[in-house]
C-alpha positions as CSV (number, residue, x, y, z in Angstrom):
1,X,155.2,24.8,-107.8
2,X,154.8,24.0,-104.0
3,X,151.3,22.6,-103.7
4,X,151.2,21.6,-100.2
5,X,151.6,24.7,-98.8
6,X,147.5,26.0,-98.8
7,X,147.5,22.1,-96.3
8,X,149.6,23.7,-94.1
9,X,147.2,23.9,-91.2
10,X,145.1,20.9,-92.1
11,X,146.3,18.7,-89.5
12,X,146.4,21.1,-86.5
13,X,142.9,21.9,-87.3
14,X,141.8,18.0,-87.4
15,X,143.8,17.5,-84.1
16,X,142.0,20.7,-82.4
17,X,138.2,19.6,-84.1
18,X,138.9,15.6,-82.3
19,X,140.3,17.1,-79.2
20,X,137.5,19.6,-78.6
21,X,134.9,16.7,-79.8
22,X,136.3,14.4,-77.1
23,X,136.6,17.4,-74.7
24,X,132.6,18.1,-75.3
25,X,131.5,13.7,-75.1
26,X,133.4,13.1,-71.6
27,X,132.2,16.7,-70.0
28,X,128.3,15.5,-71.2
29,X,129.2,11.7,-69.9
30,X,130.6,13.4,-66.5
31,X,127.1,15.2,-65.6
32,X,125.0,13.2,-66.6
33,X,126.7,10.5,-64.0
34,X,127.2,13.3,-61.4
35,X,123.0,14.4,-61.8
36,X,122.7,10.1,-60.8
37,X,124.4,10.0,-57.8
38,X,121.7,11.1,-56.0
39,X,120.1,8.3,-57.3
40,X,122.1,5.6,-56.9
41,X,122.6,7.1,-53.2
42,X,118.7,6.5,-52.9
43,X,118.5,2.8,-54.0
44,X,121.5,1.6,-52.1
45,X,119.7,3.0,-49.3
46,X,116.2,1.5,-50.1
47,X,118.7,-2.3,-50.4
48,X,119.8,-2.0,-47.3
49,X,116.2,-1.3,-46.2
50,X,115.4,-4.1,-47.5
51,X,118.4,-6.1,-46.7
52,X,117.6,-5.4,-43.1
53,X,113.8,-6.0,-43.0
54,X,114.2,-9.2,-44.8
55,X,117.2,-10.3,-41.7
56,X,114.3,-9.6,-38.9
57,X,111.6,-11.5,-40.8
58,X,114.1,-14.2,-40.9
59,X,114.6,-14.1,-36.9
60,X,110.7,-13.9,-36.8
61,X,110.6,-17.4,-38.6
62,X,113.1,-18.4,-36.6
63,X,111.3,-18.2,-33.5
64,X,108.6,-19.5,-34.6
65,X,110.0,-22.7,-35.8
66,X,111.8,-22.7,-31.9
67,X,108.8,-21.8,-30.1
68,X,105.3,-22.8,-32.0
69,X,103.9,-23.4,-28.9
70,X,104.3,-20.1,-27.8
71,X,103.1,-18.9,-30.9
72,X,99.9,-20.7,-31.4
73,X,98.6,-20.2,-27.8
74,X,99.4,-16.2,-28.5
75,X,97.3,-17.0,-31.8
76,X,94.1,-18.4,-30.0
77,X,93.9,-15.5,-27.2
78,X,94.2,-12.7,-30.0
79,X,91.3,-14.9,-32.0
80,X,88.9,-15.5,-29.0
81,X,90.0,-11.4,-27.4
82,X,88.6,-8.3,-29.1
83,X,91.0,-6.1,-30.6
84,X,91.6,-3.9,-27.5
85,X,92.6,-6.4,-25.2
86,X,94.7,-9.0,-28.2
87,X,96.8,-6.1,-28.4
88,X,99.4,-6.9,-25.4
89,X,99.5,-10.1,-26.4
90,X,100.8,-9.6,-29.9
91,X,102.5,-7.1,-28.8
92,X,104.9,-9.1,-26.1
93,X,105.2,-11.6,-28.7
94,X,106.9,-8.9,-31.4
95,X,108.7,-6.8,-28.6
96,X,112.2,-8.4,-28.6
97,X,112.2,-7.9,-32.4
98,X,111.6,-4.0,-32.5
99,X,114.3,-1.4,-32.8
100,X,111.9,1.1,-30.8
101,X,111.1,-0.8,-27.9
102,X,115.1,-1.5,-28.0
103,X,114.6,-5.5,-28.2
104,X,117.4,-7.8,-28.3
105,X,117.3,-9.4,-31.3
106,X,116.4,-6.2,-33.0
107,X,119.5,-4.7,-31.3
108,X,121.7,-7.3,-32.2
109,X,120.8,-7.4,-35.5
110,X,120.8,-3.6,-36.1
111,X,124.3,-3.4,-34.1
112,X,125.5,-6.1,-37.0
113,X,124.7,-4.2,-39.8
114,X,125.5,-0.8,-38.1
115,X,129.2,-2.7,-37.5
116,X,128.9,-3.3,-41.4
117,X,128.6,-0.1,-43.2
118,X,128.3,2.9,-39.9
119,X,124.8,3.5,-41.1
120,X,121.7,3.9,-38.9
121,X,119.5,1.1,-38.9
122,X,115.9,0.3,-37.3
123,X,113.6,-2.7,-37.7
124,X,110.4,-4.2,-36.5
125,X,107.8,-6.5,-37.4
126,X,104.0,-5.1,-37.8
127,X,102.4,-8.2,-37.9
128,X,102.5,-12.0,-37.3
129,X,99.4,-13.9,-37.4
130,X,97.9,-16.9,-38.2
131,X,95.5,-16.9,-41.1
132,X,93.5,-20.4,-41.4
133,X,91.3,-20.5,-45.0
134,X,88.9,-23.4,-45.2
135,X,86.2,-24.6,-47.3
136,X,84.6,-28.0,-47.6
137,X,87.0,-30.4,-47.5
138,X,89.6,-28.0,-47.7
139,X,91.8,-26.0,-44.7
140,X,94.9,-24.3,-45.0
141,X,97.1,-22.4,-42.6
142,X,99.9,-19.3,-43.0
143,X,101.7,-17.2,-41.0
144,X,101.5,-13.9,-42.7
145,X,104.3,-12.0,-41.4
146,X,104.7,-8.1,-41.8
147,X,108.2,-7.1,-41.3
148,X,109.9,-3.4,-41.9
149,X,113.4,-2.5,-42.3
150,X,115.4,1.6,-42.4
151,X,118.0,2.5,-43.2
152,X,118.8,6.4,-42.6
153,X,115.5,7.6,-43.6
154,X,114.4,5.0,-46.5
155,X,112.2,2.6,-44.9
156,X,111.4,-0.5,-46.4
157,X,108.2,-3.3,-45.6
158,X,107.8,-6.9,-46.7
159,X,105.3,-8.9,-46.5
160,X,105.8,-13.0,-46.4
161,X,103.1,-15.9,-46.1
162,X,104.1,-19.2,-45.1
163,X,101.7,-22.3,-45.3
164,X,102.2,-24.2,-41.9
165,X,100.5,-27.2,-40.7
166,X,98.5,-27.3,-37.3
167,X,96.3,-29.6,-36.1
168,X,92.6,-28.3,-35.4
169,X,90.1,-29.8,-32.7
């Protein structure tokens, strides 16, 4: 007679079966987001690191293409100086652009980014010198520059060699 009447349920169940499947997709797509937030905390971090080490390299060039005078006579007493006593010479040289000796352009640029985004910023350069390579018929100069960049606690170095020309006695 009535044949439909065994299909009574049919739907609800369907309804209930998709709404508990979608119910079970977004709570898996939810945690598994939530477990990378940490992550994705950590490398925006480790970019602004970055970020800010690559913006004191650049005032590092900077000077250097204002003052190469400076630079190269700084250059020659660290080469003809043993280690011990080269060290206050590099070491004025890099001063303004350290967070930790609180130099100027260090705390201008930190004070930038700091204006930015409110996070805590420090950078510094490790090392600027000038590398000469030479062979027979054959002489090249860098500047091999070692800057560092933090941000919070990630802390970031690069590294950048530039070919420059100077003339040699």
């Amino acid at each position: 007679m009535n044949r439909r009447l065994p299909r009574r349920g049919f739907a609800l169940a369907m309804v209930l079966v998709l709404t508990i499947g979608l119910l079970v997709f977004v709570s898996v797509l939810f945690f598994r987001s939530r477990a990378q937030r940490d992550t994705f905390g950590q490398l925006e971090l480790q970019a602004k690191a970055l970020a800010a080490a690559r913006g004191i390299m650049q005032m590092a060039l900077y000077k250097f293409r204002v003052l190469p005078t400076e630079f190269y006579q700084v250059a020659s007493a660290v080469r003809e100086l043993p280690p011990a006593q080269a060290a206050p010479y590099t070491s004025i040289w890099l001063a303004e652009m350290d967070s930790e000796r609180d130099g100027p352009i260090a705390r201008r640029l930190t004070d930038a980014l700091k204006l930015h985004d409110g996070r805590t910023y420090r950078v510094g350069i490790n090392r600027f010198e000038l590398i000469t390579r030479e062979d027979t018929g054959y002489r090249r100069d860098f500047i091999k520059i070692e800057a560092w960049g933090q941000c919070e606690t990630e802390k970031k170095i690069i590294e950048e060699l530039l070919e420059v020309e100077v003339t040699h006695d």
